[in-house]
C-alpha distance (Angstrom), angle and dihedral (degrees) to the residues before:
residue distance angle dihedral
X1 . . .
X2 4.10 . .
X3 3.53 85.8 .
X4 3.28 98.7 50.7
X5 3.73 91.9 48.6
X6 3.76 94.0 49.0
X7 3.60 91.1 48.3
X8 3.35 100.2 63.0
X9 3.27 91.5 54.9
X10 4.25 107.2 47.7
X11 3.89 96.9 2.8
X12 3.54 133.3 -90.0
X13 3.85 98.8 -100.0
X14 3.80 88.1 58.8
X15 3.60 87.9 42.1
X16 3.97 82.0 57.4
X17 3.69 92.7 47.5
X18 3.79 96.0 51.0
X19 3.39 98.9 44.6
X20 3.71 106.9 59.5
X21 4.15 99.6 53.2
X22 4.09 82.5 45.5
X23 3.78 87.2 57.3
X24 4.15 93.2 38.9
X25 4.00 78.0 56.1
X26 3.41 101.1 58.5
X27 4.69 94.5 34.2
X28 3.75 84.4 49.3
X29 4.16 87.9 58.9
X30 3.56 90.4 38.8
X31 3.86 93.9 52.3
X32 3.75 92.4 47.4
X33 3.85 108.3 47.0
X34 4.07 81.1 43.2
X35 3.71 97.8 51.9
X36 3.70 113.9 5.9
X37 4.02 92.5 -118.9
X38 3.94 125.4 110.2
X39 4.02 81.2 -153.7
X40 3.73 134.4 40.6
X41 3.77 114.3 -112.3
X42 3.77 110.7 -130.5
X43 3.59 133.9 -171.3
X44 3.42 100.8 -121.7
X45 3.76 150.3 -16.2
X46 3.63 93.3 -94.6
X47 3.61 94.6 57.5
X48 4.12 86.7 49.3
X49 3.90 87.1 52.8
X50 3.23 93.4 50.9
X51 3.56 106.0 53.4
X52 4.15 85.6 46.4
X53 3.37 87.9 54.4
X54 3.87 93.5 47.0
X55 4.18 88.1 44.8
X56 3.88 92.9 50.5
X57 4.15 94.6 45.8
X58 3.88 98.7 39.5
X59 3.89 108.6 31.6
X60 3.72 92.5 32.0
X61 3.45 122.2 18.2
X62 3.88 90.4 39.7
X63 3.68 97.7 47.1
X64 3.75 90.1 50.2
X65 3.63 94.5 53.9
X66 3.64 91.7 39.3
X67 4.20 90.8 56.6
X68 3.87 99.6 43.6
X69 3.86 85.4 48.5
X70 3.86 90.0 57.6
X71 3.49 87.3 50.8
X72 3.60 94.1 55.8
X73 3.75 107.3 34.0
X74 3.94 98.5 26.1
X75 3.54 125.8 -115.1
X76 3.90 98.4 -71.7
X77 3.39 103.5 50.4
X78 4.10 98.0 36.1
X79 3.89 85.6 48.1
X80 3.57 90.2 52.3
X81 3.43 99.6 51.9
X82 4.09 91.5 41.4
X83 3.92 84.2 56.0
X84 3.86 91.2 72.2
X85 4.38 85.2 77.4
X86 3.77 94.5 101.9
X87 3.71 92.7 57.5
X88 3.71 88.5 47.0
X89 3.78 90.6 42.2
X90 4.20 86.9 54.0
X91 3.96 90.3 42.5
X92 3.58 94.0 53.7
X93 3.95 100.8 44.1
X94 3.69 92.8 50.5
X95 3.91 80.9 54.6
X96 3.78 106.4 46.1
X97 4.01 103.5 16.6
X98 3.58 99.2 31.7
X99 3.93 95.2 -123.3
X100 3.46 105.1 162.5
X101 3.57 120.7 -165.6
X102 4.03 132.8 -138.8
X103 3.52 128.6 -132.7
X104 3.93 100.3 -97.9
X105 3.77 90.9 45.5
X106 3.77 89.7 56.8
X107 3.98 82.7 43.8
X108 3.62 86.2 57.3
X109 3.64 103.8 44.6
X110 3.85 94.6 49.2
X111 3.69 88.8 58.0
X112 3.55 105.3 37.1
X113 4.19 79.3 51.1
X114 4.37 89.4 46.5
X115 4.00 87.1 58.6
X116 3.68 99.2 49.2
X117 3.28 83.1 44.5
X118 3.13 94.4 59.8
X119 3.57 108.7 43.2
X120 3.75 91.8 42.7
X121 4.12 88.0 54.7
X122 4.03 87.6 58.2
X123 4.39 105.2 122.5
X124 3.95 86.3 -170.6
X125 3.77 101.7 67.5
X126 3.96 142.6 123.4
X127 3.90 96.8 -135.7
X128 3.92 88.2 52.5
X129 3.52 103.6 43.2
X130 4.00 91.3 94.4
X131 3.97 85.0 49.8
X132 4.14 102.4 156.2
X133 3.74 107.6 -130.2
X134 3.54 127.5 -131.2
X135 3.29 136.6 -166.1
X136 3.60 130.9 -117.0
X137 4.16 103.8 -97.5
X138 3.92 88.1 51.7
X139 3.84 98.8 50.8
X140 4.00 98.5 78.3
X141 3.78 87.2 54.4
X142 3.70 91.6 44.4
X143 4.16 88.0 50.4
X144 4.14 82.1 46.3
X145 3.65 90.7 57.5
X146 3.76 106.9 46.7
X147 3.84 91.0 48.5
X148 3.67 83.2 49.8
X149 3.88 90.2 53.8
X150 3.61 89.2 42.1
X151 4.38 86.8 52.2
X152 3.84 87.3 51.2
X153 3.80 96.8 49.1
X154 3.90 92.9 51.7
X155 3.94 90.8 40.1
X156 3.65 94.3 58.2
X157 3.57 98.6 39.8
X158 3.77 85.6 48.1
X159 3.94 86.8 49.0
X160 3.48 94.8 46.5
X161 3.55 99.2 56.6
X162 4.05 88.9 44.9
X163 3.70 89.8 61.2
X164 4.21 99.9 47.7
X165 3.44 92.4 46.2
X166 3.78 96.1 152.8
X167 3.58 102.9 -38.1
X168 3.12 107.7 64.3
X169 4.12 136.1 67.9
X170 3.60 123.6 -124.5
X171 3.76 98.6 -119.6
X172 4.13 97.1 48.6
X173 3.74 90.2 48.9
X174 4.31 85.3 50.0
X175 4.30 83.9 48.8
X176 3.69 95.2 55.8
X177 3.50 92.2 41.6
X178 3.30 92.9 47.4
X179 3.98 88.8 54.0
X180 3.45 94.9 49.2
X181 3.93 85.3 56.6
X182 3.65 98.7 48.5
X183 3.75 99.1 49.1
X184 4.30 96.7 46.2
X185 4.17 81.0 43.5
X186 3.49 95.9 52.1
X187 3.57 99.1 38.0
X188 3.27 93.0 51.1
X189 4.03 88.4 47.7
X190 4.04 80.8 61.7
X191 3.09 95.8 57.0
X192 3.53 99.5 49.7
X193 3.40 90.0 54.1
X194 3.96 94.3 -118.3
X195 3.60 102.2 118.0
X196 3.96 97.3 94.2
X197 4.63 87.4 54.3
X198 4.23 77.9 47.3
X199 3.82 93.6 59.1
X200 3.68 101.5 41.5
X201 3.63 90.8 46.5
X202 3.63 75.9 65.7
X203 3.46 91.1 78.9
X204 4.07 100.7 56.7
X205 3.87 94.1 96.7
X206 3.95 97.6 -165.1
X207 3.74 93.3 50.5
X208 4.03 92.4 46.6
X209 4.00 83.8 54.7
X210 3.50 92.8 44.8
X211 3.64 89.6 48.1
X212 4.06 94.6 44.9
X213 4.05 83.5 51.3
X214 3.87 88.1 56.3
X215 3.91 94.1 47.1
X216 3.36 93.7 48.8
X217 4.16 94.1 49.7
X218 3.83 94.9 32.6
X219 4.24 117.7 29.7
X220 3.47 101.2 25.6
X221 3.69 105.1 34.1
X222 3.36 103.5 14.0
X223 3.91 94.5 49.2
X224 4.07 88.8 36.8
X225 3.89 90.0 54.1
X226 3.83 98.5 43.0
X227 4.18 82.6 56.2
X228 3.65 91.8 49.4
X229 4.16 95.3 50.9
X230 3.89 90.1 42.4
X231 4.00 91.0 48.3
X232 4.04 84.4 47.1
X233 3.94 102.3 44.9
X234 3.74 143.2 1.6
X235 3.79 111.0 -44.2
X236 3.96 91.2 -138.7
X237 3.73 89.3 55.3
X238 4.04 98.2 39.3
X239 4.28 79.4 49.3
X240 3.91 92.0 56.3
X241 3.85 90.5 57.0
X242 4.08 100.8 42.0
X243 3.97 82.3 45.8
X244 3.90 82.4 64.0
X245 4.18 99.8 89.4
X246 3.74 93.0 103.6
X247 3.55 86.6 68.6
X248 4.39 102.1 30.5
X249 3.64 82.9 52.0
X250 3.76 91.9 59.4
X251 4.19 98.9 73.8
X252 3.72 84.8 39.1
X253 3.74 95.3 59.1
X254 3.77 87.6 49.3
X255 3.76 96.9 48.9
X256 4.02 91.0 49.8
X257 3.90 109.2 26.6
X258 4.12 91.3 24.4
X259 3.52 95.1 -138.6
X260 3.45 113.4 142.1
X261 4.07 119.2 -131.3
X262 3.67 121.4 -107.5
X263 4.43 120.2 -115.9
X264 3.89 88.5 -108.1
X265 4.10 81.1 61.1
X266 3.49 102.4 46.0
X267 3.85 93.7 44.2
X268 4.10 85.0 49.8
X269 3.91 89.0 45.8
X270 4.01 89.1 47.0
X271 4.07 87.4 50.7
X272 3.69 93.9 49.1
X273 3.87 94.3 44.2
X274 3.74 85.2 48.2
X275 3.97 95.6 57.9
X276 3.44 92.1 45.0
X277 3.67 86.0 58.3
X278 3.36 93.4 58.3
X279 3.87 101.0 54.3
X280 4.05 87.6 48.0
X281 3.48 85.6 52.4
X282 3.87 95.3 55.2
């Protein structure tokens, strides 16, 4: 919701820019007062590699595909299709980490996945009122693109938890992903030629708080928590909870816009809550 906000007013691909090094800000702080270091130390190059890899697929790559899909498809239908990460998140780590998971998690997964499902499939909704329309020879490329955002997201989540493995904390893997992020962003940003519209959206002071309020809520603790439930439990089950905003975001919107949700939300939002039950419950 701050990014949204800020968006509208300088554009979310300068929102993107801005965000990240405001978030490297704050991790680099973190990682100092906590251990003393400006850099993490890691145990090897591989582990370094990975966790650039992981930064450059999921925080860039992902969110890229992820926003141009919205543009094509509209919110509902690009969201939807995004929403299937968890499953690919669980497909992959039984794969490449050997996470194997039990019957109830499975359970849990499926159901947590039917309710944002759900709520995400609604037509009748606030968030996708402003839904961009497409027209029918863009909308295979548009369904291409949010299952490649939703590939990303699982593959650097999947990465990320490769290269911690038990020797790393949570928040220095999130910094060096983070870096990796920033400087392929950036560059690219240079390359486009978009770097002078970055700096004097510099100078809009509500949408640089806006943004600082969505750095501090998504990159840095968002990113930092999502490492520290995927070094702590299965990544496909830790990816069925995270891939719960449809339905967090729904007392939120009433609290700040006071519009109340519709039935077909509620039920969704009972659904989710109800899955996510069951892999606490394990």
């Amino acid at each position: 919701m701050f990014f949204t906000s800020a968006g509208e007013r300088i554009g979310s691909f300068y929102v993107n820019m801005i965000r990240i090094p405001m978030a490297l800000v704050i991790i680099v702080l973190i990682v100092l007062l906590s251990t003393g270091r400006l850099f993490p130390e890691l145990s090897s190059n591989s582990q370094l590699w990975w966790l650039v890899a992981s930064g450059v697929i999921g925080l860039v790559l992902g969110d890229t595909f992820l926003f141009r899909s919205l543009v094509i498809l509209g919110p509902r239908l690009g969201t939807l299709i995004f929403a299937s990460w968890p499953i690919m998140t669980a497909i992959m780590s039984w794969f490449f980490l050997k996470e194997v998971l039990g019957i109830q998690a499975i359970l849990g997964i499926s159901v947590a996945f039917a309710g944002i499902a759900w709520v995400t499939a609604e037509r009748r909704t606030e968030w996708t009122a402003n839904a961009t329309r497409h027209d029918d020879g863009s909308k295979p490329f548009g369904i291409v693109l949010a299952l490649l955002g939703a590939i990303c997201q699982a593959a650097g989540l999947v990465m990320a938890k490769h290269a911690m493995a038990d020797t790393l904390a949570p928040i220095e893997a999130s910094y060096v992903r983070m870096i990796a992020a920033f400087i392929t962003i950036w560059v690219y940003g240079g390359f486009a030629g978009k770097l002078s519209t970055v700096f004097a959206s510099l100078a809009n002071r509500k949408a640089m708080l806006l943004t600082l309020g969505g750095a501090i809520c998504g990159p840095f603790l968002g990113i930092w928590m999502s490492l520290v439930a995927v070094k702590y439990t299965e990544t496909g089950v830790a990816a069925a909870i995270m891939a719960s905003v449809p339905v967090v975001i729904i007392p939120v919107t009433i609290l700040i816009y006071r519009k109340l949700p519709s039935w077909r939300a509620v039920i969704g939002a009972l659904i989710t809550c109800a899955g996510i039950a069951i892999l606490f419950l394990r």
